[in-house]
N, C-alpha and C positions, 0 to 999 in steps of 0.2 A: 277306957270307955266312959268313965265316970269324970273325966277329965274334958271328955271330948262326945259328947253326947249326939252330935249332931253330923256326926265323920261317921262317913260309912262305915261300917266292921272290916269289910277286905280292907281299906287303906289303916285300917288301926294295928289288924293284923300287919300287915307290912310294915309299917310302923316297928311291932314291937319288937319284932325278928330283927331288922337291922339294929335297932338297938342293941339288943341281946348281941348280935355279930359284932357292933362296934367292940364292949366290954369286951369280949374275949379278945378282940386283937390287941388287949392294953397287959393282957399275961403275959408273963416270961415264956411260957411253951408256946412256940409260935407253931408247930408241927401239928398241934393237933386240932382238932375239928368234931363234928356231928351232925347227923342230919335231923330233922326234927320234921311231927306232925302234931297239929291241935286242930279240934274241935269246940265251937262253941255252939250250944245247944238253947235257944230264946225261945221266947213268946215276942210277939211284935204285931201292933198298929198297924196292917195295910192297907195301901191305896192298888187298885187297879190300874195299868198302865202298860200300855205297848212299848214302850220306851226299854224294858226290863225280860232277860232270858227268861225270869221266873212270874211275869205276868203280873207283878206288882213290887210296890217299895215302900220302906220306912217311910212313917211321918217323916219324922226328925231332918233325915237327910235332903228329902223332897222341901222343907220349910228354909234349911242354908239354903240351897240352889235358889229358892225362888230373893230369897233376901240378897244373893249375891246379884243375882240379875238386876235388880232393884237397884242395890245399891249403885253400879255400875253405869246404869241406863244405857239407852239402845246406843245412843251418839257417845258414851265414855265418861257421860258427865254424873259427877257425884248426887244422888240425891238427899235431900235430908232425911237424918236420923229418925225424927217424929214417923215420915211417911214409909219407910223400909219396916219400921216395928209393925206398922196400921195394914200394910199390905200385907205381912208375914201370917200377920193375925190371924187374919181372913184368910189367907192360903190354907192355914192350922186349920180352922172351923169348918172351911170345905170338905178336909182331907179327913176329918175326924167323923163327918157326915157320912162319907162312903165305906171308911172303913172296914175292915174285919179283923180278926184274934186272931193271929196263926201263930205257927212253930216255925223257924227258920232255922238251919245249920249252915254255920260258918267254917270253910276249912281251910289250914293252908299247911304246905309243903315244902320242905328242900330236903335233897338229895332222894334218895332209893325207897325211903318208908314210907307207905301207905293205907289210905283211908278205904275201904270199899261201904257200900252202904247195900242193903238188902231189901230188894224191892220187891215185892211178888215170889219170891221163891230166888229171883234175877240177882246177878251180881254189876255192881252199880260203881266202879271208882271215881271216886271226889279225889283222886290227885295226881301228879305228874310224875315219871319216872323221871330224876335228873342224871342221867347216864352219861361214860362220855361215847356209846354208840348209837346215842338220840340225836340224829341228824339235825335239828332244828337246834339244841346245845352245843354240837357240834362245829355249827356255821356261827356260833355268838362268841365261842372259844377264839374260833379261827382269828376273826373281827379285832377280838381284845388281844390279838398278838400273839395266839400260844397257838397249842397242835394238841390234836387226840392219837396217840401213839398206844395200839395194844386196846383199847377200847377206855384209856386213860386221862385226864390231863396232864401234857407233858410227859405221858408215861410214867404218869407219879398216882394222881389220884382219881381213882372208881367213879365219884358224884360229881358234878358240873357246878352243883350248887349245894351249900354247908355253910353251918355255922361255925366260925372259926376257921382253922387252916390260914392263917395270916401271912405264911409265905407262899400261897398261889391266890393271894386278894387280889389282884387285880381281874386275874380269870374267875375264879371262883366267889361267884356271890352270894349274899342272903337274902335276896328278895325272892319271895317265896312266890308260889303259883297259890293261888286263891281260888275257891268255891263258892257260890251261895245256892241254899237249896231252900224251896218251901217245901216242907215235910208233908206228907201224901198222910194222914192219919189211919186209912187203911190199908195201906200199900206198904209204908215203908219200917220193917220190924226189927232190925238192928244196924249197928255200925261195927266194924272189924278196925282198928287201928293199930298196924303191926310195921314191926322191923323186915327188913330184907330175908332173915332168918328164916321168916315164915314164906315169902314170896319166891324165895327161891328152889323153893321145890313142890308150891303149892301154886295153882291157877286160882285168880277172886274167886272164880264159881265153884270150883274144890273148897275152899274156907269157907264160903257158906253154906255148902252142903252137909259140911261137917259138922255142924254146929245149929243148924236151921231148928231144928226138934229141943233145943237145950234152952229149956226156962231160966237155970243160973247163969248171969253172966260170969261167972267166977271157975264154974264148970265147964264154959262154953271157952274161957282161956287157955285152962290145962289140958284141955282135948286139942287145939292147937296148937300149943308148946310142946306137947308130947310127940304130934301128930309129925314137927317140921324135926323133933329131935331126932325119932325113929327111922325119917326115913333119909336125913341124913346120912346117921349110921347104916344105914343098909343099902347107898348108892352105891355103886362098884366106885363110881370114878370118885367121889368124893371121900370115901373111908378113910379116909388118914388120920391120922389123931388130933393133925395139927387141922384140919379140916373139920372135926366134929366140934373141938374148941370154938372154934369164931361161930359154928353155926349157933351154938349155947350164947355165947353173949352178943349175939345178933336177933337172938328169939325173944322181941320182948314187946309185950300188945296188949291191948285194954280190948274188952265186946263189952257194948254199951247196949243196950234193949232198949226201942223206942215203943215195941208193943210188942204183946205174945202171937207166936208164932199160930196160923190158925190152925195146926194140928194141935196145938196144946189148948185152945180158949174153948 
């Protein structure tokens, strides 16, 4: 971001994930893989804009677009250098006029783990299930050559999309699904980011209920690790030993607090 000031966040994010995918396919373990989520949490310059799901955008981003256009011109023809700075300028000086200060959350995803966000009491996901019984992955497998066997690729692996996994790369990618959100300052009172661990025996609106009254985030974790381990161990179908295992190191999540919950303020 610091490299690239002026690049939207989702395309940095995608950026850094296939990066990150590249590296691991340069290991010797070509077998193994991971799914990953992040969150970034700003303050940001914005401008007002229909153009945008979230009703407004970066300075930053909005000043390339307009220098690209510039540069470019309408007929394809290059402008000068002087005149692309002069008009950027003024785009900048406009854009700084109408302004405002907001909070923006940036989020991106591959494979099963998940972000929910906490809106009004509401459970809110910022991210994608990359399953292989998600129809829409499903039809991009197909495409690239492979088959979902058992709810699999190839009948080999669970997520659609991971980092790593270098022997089903050409099915299996890293380009993550992306979020942007302008934070509600009254509305929106935490974020949940957890493993499958937790999702698989809990619904979003169950993990926030659980947790909604908990000022610590540190508390608001171990009430959900405990919450996904217990009732692992006490599903019929799941009891296995070898089943409580993977749900253990599959249970692992961050609760971030964007504001107190208004039972507590």
């Amino acid at each position: 971001m610091k490299k690239n000031p002026n690049t939207p966040v989702p395309e940095l994010l995608d950026q850094t994930f296939t990066t990150a995918d590249t590296k691991l396919e340069r290991l010797p373990l070509k077998n193994s893989g991971c799914t990953a989520i992040v969150a970034v949490l700003r303050w940001e310059d914005r401008v007002p804009t229909s153009n945008s799901a979230t009703g407004s955008t970066a300075i930053a981003p909005l000043a390339a677009a307009v220098a690209k256009d510039v540069s470019e011109g309408r007929e394809g023809n290059t402008a000068p250098a002087g005149k692309v700075t002069e008009v950027v300028q003024h785009a900048i000086q406009e854009a700084q006029s109408k302004a405002t200060r907001q909070r923006v959350l940036y989020t991106a995803n591959v494979g099963d783990a998940r972000i929910v966000l906490c809106r009004n009491g509401k459970a809110l996901r910022l991210s994608y299930d990359h399953k292989g019984m998600d129809e829409n992955e499903g039809r991009r497998i197909s495409k690239a050559g492979g088959l979902i066997l058992n709810n699999r690729v190839n009948g080999v692996l669970a997520v659609t999309r991971a980092l790593g996994d270098s022997y089903l790369k050409d099915l299996v990618t890293g380009h993550p699904y992306t979020t942007e959100t302008v934070v509600q300052p009254d509305q929106d009172e935490f974020l949940i980011l957890a493993c499958d661990g937790l999702w698989d025996v809990c619904s979003d609106q169950e993990a926030v209920e659980l947790v909604r009254n908990v000022q610590s985030p540190q508390d608001a974790s171990r009430i959900l690790v405990d919450h996904a381990l217990q009732t692992f161990s006490s599903t019929p179908a799941k009891s296995s030993r070898t089943q409580i295992s993977i749900s253990a190191y599959n249970t692992s999540l961050i609760v971030r607090i964007l504001m107190p919950s208004p039972r507590l303020r």
